[in-house]
KOLMILUM-877633 format. One record per residue (C-alpha): residue in three letters; residue number from 1; x, y, z. Coordinates in steps of 0.001 Angstrom, whole numbers, always signed. Layout:
REM residues N
['Ala'; NUM; [X; Y; Z]]
...
This chain:
REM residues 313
['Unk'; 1; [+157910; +79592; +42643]]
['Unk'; 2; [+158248; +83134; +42442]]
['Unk'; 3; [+156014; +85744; +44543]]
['Unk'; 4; [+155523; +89368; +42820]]
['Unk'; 5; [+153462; +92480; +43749]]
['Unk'; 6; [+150282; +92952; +42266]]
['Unk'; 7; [+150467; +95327; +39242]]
['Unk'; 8; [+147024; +97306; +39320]]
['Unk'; 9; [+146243; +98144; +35719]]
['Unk'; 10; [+147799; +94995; +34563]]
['Unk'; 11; [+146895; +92619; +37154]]
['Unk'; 12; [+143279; +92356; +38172]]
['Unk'; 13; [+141961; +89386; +35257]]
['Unk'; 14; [+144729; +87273; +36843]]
['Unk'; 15; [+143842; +87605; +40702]]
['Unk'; 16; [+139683; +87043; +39835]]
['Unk'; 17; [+140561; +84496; +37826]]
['Unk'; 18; [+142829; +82628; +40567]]
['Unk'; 19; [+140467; +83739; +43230]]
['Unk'; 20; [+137611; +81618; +41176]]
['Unk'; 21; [+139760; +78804; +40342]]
['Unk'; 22; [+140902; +78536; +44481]]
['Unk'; 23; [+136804; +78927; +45724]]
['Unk'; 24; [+135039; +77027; +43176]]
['Unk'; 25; [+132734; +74128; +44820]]
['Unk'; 26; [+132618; +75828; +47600]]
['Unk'; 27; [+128695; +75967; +48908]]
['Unk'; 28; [+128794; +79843; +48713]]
['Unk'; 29; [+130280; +80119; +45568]]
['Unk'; 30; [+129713; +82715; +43037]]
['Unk'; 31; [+132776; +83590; +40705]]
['Unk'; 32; [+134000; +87633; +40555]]
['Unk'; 33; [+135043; +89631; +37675]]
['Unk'; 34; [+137247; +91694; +36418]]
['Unk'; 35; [+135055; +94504; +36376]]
['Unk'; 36; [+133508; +94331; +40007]]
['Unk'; 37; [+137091; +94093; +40904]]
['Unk'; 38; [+137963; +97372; +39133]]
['Unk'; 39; [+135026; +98965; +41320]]
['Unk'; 40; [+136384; +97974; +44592]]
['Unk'; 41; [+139977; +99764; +43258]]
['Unk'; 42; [+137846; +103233; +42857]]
['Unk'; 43; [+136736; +102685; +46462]]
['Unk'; 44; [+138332; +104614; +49156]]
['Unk'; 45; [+139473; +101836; +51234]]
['Unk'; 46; [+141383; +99782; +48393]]
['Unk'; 47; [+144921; +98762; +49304]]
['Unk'; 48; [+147094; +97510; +46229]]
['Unk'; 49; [+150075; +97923; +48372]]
['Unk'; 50; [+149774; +94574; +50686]]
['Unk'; 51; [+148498; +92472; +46942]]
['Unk'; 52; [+150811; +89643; +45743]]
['Unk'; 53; [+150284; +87258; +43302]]
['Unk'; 54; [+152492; +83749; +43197]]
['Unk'; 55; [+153603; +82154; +39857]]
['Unk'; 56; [+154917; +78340; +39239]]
['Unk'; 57; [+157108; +77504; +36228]]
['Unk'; 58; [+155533; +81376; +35152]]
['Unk'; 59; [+151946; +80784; +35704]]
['Unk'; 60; [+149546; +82899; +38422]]
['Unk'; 61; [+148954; +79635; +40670]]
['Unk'; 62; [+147694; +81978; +44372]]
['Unk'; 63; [+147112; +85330; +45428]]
['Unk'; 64; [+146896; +86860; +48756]]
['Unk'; 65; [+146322; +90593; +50353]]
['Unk'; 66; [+148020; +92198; +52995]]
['Unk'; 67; [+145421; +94746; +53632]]
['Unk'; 68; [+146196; +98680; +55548]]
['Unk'; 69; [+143397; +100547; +56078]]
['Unk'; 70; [+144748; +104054; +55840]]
['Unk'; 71; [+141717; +106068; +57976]]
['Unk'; 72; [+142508; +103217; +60960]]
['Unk'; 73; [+144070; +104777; +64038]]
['Unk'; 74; [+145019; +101448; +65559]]
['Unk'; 75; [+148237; +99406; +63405]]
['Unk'; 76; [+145976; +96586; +62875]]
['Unk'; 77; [+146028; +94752; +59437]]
['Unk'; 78; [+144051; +92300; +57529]]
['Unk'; 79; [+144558; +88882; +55426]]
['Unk'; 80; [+142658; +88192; +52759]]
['Unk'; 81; [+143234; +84707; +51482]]
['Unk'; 82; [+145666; +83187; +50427]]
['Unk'; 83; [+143626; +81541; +47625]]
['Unk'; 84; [+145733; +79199; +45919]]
['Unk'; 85; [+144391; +76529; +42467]]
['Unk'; 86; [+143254; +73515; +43565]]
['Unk'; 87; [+146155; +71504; +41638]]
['Unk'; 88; [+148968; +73379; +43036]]
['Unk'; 89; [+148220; +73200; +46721]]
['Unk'; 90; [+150212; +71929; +49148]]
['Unk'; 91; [+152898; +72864; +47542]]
['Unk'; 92; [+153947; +75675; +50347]]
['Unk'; 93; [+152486; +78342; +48200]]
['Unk'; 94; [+150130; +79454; +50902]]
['Unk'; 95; [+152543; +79354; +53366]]
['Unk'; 96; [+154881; +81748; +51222]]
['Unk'; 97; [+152122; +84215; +50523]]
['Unk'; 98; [+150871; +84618; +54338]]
['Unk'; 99; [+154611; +85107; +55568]]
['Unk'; 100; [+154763; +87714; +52271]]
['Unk'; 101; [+151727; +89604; +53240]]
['Unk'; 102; [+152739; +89698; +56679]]
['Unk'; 103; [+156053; +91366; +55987]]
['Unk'; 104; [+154117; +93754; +54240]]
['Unk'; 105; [+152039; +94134; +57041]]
['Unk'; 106; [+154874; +94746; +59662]]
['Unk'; 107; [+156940; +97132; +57005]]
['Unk'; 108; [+154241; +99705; +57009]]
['Unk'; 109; [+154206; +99511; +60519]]
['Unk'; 110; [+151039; +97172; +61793]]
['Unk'; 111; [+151360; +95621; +65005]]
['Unk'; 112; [+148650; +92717; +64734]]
['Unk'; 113; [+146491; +91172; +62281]]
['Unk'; 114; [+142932; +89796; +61550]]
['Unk'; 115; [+142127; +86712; +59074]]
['Unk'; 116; [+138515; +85312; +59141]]
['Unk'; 117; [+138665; +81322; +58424]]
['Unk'; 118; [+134932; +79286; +58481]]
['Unk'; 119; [+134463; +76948; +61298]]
['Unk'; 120; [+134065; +74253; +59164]]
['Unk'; 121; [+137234; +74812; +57193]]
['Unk'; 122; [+139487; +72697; +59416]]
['Unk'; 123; [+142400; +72668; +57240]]
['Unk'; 124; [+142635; +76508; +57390]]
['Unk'; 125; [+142182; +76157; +60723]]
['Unk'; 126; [+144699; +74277; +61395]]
['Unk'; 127; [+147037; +76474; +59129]]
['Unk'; 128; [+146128; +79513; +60530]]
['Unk'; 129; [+146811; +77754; +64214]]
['Unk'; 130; [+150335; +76806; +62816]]
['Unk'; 131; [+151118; +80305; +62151]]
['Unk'; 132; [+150385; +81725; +65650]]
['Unk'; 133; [+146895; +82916; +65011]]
['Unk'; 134; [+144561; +82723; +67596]]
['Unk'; 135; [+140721; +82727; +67784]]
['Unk'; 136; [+139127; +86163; +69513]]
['Unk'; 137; [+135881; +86406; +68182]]
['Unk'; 138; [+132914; +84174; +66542]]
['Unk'; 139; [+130116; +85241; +63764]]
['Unk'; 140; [+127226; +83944; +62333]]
['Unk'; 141; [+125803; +83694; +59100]]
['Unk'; 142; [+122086; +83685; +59561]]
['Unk'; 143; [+119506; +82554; +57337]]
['Unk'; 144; [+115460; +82853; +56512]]
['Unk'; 145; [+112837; +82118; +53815]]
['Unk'; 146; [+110934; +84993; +52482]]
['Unk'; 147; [+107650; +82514; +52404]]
['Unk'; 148; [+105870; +83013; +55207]]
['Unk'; 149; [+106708; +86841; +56683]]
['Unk'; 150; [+106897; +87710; +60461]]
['Unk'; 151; [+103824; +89575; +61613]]
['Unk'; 152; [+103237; +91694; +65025]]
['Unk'; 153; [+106635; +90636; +66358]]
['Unk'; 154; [+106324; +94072; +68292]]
['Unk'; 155; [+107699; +96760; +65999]]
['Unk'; 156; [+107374; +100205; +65962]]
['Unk'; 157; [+104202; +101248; +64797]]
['Unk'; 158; [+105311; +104607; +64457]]
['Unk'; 159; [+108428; +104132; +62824]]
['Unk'; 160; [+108714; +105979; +59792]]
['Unk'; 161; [+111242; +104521; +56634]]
['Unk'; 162; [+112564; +106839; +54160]]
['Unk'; 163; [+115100; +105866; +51352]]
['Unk'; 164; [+118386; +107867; +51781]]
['Unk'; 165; [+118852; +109668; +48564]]
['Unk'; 166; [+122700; +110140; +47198]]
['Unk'; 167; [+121740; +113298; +45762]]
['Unk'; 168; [+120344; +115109; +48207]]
['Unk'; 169; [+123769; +116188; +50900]]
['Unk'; 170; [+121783; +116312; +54367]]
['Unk'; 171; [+120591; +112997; +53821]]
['Unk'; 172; [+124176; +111819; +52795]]
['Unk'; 173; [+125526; +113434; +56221]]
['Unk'; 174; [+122774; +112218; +57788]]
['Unk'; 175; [+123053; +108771; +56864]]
['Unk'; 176; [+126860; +108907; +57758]]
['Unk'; 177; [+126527; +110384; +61409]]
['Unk'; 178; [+123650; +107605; +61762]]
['Unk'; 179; [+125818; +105089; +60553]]
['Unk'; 180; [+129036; +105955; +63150]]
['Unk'; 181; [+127099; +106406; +65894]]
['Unk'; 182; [+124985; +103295; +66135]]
['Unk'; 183; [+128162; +100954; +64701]]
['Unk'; 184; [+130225; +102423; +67143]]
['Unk'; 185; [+130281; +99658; +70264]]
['Unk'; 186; [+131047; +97020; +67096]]
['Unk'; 187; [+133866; +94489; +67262]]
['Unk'; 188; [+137009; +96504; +65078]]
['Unk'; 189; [+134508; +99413; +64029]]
['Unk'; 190; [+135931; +102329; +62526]]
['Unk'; 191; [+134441; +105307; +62025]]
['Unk'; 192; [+133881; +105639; +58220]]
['Unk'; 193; [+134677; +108774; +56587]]
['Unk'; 194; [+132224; +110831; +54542]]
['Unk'; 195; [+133630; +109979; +51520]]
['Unk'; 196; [+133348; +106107; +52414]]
['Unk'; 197; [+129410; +107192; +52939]]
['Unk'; 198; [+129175; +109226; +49714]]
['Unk'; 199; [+130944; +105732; +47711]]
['Unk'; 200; [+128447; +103430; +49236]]
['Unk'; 201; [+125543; +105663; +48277]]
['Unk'; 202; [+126703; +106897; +45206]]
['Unk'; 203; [+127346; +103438; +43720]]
['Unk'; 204; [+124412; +101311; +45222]]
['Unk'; 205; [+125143; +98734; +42528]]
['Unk'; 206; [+128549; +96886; +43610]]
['Unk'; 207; [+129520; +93459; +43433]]
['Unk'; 208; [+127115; +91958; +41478]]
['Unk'; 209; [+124613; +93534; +43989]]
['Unk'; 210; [+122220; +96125; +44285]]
['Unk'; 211; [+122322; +97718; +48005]]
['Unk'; 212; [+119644; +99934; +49379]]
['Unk'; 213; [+119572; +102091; +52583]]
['Unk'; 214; [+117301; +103473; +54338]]
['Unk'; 215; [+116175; +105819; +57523]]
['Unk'; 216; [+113958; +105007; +60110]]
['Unk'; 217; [+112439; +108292; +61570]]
['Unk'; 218; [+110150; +108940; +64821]]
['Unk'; 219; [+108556; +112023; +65268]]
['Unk'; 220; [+111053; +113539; +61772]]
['Unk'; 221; [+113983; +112300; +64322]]
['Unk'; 222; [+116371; +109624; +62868]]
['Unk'; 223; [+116749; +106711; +64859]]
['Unk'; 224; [+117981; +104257; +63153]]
['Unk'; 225; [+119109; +102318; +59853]]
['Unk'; 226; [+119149; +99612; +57500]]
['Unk'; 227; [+121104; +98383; +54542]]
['Unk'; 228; [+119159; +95439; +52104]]
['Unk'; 229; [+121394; +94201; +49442]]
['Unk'; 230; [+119406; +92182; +46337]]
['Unk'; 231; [+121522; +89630; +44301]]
['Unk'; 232; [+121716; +91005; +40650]]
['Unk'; 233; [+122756; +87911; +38737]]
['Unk'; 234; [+120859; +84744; +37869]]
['Unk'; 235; [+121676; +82087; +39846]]
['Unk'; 236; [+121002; +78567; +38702]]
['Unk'; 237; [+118620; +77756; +41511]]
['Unk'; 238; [+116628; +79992; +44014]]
['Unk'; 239; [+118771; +78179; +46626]]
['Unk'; 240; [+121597; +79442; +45583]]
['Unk'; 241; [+120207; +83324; +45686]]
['Unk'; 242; [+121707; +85414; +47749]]
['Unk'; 243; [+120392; +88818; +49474]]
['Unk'; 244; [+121418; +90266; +52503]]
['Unk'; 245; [+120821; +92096; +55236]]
['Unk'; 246; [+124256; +94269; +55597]]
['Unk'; 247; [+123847; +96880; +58324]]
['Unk'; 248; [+121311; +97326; +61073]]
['Unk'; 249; [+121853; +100451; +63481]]
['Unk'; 250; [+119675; +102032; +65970]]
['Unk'; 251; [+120364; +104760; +68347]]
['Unk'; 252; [+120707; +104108; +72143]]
['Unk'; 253; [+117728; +106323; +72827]]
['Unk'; 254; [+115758; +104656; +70913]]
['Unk'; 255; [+116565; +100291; +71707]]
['Unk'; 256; [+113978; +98834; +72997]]
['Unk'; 257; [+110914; +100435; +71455]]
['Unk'; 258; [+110162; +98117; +68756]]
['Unk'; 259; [+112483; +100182; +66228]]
['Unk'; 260; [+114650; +97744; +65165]]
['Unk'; 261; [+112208; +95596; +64467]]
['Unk'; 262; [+110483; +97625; +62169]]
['Unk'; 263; [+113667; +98395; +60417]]
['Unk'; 264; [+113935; +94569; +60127]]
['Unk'; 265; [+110210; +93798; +58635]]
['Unk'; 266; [+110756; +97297; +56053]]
['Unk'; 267; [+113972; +95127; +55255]]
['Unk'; 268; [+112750; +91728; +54170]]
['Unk'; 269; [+109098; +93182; +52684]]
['Unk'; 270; [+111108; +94982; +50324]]
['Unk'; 271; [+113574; +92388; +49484]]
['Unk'; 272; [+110817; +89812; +48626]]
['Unk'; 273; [+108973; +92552; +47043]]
['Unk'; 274; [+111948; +92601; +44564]]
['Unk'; 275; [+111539; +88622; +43806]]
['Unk'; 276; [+113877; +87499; +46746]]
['Unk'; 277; [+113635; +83982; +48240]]
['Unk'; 278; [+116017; +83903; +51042]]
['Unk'; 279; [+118471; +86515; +53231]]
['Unk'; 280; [+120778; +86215; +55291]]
['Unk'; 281; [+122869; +88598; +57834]]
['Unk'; 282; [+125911; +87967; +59394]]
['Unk'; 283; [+126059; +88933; +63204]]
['Unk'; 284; [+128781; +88605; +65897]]
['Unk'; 285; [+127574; +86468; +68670]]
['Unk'; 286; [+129239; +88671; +71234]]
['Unk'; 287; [+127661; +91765; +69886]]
['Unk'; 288; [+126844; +94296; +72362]]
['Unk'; 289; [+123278; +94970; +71687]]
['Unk'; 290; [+122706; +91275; +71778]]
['Unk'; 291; [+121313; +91403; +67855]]
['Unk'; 292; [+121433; +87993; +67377]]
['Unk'; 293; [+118249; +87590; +69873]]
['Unk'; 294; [+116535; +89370; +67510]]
['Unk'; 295; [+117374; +87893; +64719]]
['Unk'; 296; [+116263; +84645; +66052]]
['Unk'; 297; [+112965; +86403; +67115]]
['Unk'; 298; [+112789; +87212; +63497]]
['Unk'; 299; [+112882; +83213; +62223]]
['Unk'; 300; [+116564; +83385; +61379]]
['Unk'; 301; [+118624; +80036; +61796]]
['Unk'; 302; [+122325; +80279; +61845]]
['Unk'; 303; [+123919; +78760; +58750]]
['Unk'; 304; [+127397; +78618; +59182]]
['Unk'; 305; [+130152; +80068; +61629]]
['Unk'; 306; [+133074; +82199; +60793]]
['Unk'; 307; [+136040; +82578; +63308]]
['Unk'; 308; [+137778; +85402; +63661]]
['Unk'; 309; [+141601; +85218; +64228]]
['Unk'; 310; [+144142; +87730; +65473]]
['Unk'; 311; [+148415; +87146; +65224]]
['Unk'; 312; [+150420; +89605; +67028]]
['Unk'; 313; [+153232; +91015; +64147]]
């Protein structure tokens, strides 16, 4: 077994194809590509530093990320993966990529690091457990049909929802201040820079998804926002469609008028206006505005758990 950096350029056919190999049959499942990879490279964030790919007898068998977000001003880290072929597990491969990425980690000076495993994964529980992980937080993925629509659930009448527009600079800057100051009492929030905002809005098609985002105004005074994102691709069944709900902010000065409601309805009218049969939203149960009450107002179920782990470095 050998482990080797990942070569961007060269590199990024071998880690979507391993990544596919590793998650296929999984009930979420829906393989990447080489191209929507490429897109998350031109992204501001990107990391290629903490990437490693291993190789048995010469042949890309796992892949794992160390991952340093450069605009952080905490030393905390992420793990992504490892993902590792079905017919070459429990070999130690894992194992060998983790303790890789983590030296990464540690080398460019992070002091502890995150890894999100499902609830119902109990093997990478367990393996994460053996490393010295430990849980700190819970999420859930939540889930509704777009059949029957909820009606007078106390929204904003008022409310007013504009789409942001990428070319237009006040609404970019807009958007962005929006954005950091209702996300800012979120679990591991960082403030995103404006060119994070301008990416987002400038590519609104990423990842085999088409994202929209939009302004909720009262009295021409933004309040609040929401982010809908529509599954591009065919699926083979409407079951396995997936559209989201990905970010739902409103000011302090405005909870508990109705506003994020409103948000909410605008939300899922529009996404079953574009053909959509089901969305979901994740949500951390210990969220401070206590979201997930309103989600559940809104008919969604949860779906799955996702634990969150932390390892000191």
């Amino acid at each position: 077994m050998v482990i080797r950096k990942f070569v961007q350029g060269q590199d990024e056919a071998i880690v979507v194809d391993v990544w596919n190999q590793a998650h296929r049959g999984e009930d979420d499942f829906w393989p990447d590509n080489a191209e929507d990879f490429r897109k998350r490279e031109a992204s501001p964030w990107f990391d290629a530093e903490g990437r490693f790919i291993a190789e048995w007898d010469g042949q890309p068998v796992g892949t794992v990320a160390g991952h340093v977000d450069r605009n952080r001003t905490d030393r905390r880290g992420y793990l992504f993966g490892p993902s590792v072929v079905p017919e070459s597990r429990r070999k130690g491969i894992g194992r060998k990529l983790i303790a890789t990425a983590l030296e990464s980690l540690k080398s460019r000076g992070m002091e502890t690091v995150l890894v999100d495993v499902r609830s119902d994964a109990i093997p990478g529980r367990t393996f994460a457990e053996s490393l010295g992980f430990r849980m700190v937080r819970l999420s859930c993925t939540m889930r509704r049909d777009l059949v029957q629509m909820p009606e007078h659930v106390g929204e904003n009448q008022e409310l007013k929802v504009r789409e942001v527009r990428a070319d237009k600079e006040d609404e970019i800057r807009r958007f962005h201040d929006l954005f950091n100051e209702t996300f800012s009492e979120e679990f591991d929030f960082r403030q995103d820079t404006l060119d994070d905002t301008l990416f987002y809005l400038s590519n609104p098609v990423r990842d085999s998804y088409h994202h929209y985002y939009y302004i909720g105004w009262l009295s021409e005074r933004p309040v609040g926002l929401i982010t809908v994102s529509k599954d591009e691709t065919q699926r083979e069944s409407p079951e396995k469609e997936e559209c989201f709900m990905s970010g739902l902010g409103v000011l302090k000065s405005a909870r508990g008028h109705g506003v994020g409601k409103a948000l909410m309805l605008h939300g899922l009218r529009h996404l079953k206006d574009l053909g959509a049969n089901w969305v979901e939203l994740t949500v951390d149960t210990l969220n401070p505005t206590h979201a997930m009450r309103l989600y559940e107002r809104l008919g969604f179920k949860v779906r799955r758990q996702t634990l969150v782990y932390e390892k000191k470095l």
